[in-house]
N, C-alpha and C positions, 0 to 999 in steps of 0.2 A: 504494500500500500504506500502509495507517495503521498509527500507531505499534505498538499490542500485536499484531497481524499481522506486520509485522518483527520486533519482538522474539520472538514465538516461532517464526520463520523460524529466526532468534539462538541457540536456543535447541535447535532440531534441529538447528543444526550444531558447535554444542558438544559434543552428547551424543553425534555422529556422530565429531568428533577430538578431544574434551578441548581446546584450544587453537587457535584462531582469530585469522589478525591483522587488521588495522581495514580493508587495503588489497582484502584478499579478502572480506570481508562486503560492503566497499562496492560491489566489481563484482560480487558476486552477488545483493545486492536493488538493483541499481541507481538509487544513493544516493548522495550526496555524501558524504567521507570525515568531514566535519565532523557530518553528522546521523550516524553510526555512533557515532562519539565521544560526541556526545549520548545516544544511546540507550544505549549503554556505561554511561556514568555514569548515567541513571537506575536502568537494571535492576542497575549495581553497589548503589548506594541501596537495593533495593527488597530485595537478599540473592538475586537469579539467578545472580549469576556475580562473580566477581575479576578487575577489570582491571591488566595488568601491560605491561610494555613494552611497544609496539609491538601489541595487540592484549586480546584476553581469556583466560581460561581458566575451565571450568567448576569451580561449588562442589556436591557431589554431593548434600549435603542443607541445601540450601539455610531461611535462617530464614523466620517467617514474614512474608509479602505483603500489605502493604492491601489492606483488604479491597473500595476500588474495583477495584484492577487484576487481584484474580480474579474479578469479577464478569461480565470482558470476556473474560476468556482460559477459548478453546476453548466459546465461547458456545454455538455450533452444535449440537456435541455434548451442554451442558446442554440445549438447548431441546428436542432431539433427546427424552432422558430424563422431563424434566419432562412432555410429549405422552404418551407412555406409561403415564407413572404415575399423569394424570389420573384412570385409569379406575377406580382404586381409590376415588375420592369417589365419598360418598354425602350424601345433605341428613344433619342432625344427628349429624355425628362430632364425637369428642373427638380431635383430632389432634397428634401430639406431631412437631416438627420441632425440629432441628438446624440451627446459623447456616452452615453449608457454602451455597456460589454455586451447586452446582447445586442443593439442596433449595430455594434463591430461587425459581428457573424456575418450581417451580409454584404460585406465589400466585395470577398470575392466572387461573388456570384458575377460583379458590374460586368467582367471582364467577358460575358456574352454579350455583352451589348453595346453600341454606337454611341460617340457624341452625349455623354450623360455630362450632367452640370451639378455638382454637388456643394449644398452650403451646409453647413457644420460649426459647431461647437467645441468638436473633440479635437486632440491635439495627436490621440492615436488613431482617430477616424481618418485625418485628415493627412498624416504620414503611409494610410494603407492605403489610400486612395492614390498617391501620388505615384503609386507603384503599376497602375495602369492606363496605358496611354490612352484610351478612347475615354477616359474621367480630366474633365476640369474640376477642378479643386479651388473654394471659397472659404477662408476658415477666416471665420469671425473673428476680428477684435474684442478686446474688453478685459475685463479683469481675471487674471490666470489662477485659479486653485490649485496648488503647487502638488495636492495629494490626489488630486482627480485627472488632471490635466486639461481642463475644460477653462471654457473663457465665460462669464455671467458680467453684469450690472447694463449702465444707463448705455455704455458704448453699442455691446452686442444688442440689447433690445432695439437700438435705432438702426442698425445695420439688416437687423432680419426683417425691420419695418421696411427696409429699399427692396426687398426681394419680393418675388412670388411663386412658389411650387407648384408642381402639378401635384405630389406627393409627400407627404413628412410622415418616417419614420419614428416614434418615441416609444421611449422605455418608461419606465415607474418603477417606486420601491414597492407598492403597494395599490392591491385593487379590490373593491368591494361593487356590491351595487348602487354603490353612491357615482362610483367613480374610479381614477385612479390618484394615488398620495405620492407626494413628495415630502421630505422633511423641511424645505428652504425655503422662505421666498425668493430669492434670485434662481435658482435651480427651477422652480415652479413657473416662474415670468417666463425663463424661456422657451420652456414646452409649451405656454398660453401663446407663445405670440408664435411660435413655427406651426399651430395649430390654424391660429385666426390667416396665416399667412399663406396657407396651403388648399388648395383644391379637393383633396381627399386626405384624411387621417389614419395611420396606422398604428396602431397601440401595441407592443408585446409586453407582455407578463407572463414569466412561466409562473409554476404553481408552486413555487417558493414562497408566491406572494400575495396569494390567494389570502383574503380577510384580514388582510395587515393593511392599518394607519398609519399616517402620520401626522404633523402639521398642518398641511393645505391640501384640498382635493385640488390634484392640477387640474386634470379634463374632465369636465361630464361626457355622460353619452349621448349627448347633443349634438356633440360636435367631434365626436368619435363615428370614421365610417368601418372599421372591422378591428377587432380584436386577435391576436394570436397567441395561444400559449404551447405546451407541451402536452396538456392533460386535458378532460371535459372541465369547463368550467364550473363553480359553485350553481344548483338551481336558480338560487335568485339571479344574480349577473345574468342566467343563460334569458332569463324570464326578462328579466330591464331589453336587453341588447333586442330580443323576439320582438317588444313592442316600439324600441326605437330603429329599428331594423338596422340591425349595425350587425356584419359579416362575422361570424365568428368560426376560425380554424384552429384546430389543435391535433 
């Protein structure tokens, strides 16, 4: 088992008892008590969890995560999404993406298709993109999160106000049938405005994140036109999306 596969072993079993000691992690991913420890203090670093005597305890809303170590965690499930959402390219889109790991997944997909125009947030979005010649690359100004690599405030929201999509890809930390959550408001403004700025909206959420909050509902499904995750969505969600008729693949 490699490390981010432990750790989010770690990880479901924190969320399963809030409080886990080193000695029972270690016989349960059968590990030495010294890499437990290790992984401990990394994912204490990285804002997963609080290490305290003799073991860990979970932090329920945890800070944000370099943005290597979400690019790895629950990969499956992004790559799962990004396959899906494929199908929405077409040659010559103006495409609006969001620096979220799973709207990564589908970079390489551009590379079947012609003349795409890509505006962006991400700072990894927008180094994979650079990497295929039939993609122009537009990477927003504004203020840098040194732990995410993403640009937010007054700069990027007036830059995405000059543009217009045919399509905008977003992610979420969390979705319910209200919507989907962000923890930020700068994080939250600029899914609102590649949303209002876009001709059709796509949402992924794998089921990581099915009935988790935060701070702000960024999108309704108002202005949501299809949803994608990994798994069937919760009843209610599938019930909201049925009546505002918003696509849902999984």
């Amino acid at each position: 088992m490699i490390p981010y596969e432990r750790h989010e072993a770690i990880m479901n079993l924190l969320r399963e008892k809030k409080y886990v000691r080193t000695e029972q992690l270690s016989k349960a991913l059968y590990v030495s008590v010294a890499t437990i420890r290790r992984d401990l203090a990394e994912m204490e670093k990285n804002g997963f969890l609080q290490r305290v005597s003799g073991g860990a305890r979970v932090i329920e809303e945890p800070k944000d995560r370099p943005v290597e170590y979400m690019v790895e965690e629950n990969v499956r499930k992004k790559k799962h999404i990004a396959r899906l959402a494929s199908r929405y390219l077409r040659d010559d889109q103006r495409i609006s993406m969001d620096a979220g790991s799973t709207v990564l997944q589908l970079c390489p997909y551009f590379e079947r298709y012609n003349n795409l125009n890509v505006l962006t947030n991400g700072l990894y979005t927008a180094l994979e993109l650079m990497k295929i010649d039939s993609v122009n690359v537009h990477l927003l100004g504004g203020n840098l999160n040194k732990i995410l690599l993403d640009t937010k405030g007054t700069d990027t929201m007036s830059q995405i106000g000059m543009h217009h999509s045919d399509i905008a890809f977003i992610s979420c930390r969390g979705i319910t049938a209200r919507g989907s959550f962000d923890p930020n408001d700068d994080e939250t403004a600029v899914k609102r405005a590649f949303a209002e700025n876009s001709t059709k909206v796509v949402l992924f959420a794998d089921s990581s994140k099915f009935n988790k909050t935060f701070l702000n509902v960024s999108l309704g499904y108002d202005v949501i036109d299809a949803i994608i995750s990994d798994a069937p969505f919760p009843e209610d969600i599938q019930e909201v999306c049925r009546n505002k008729n918003v696509e849902m693949l999984w």
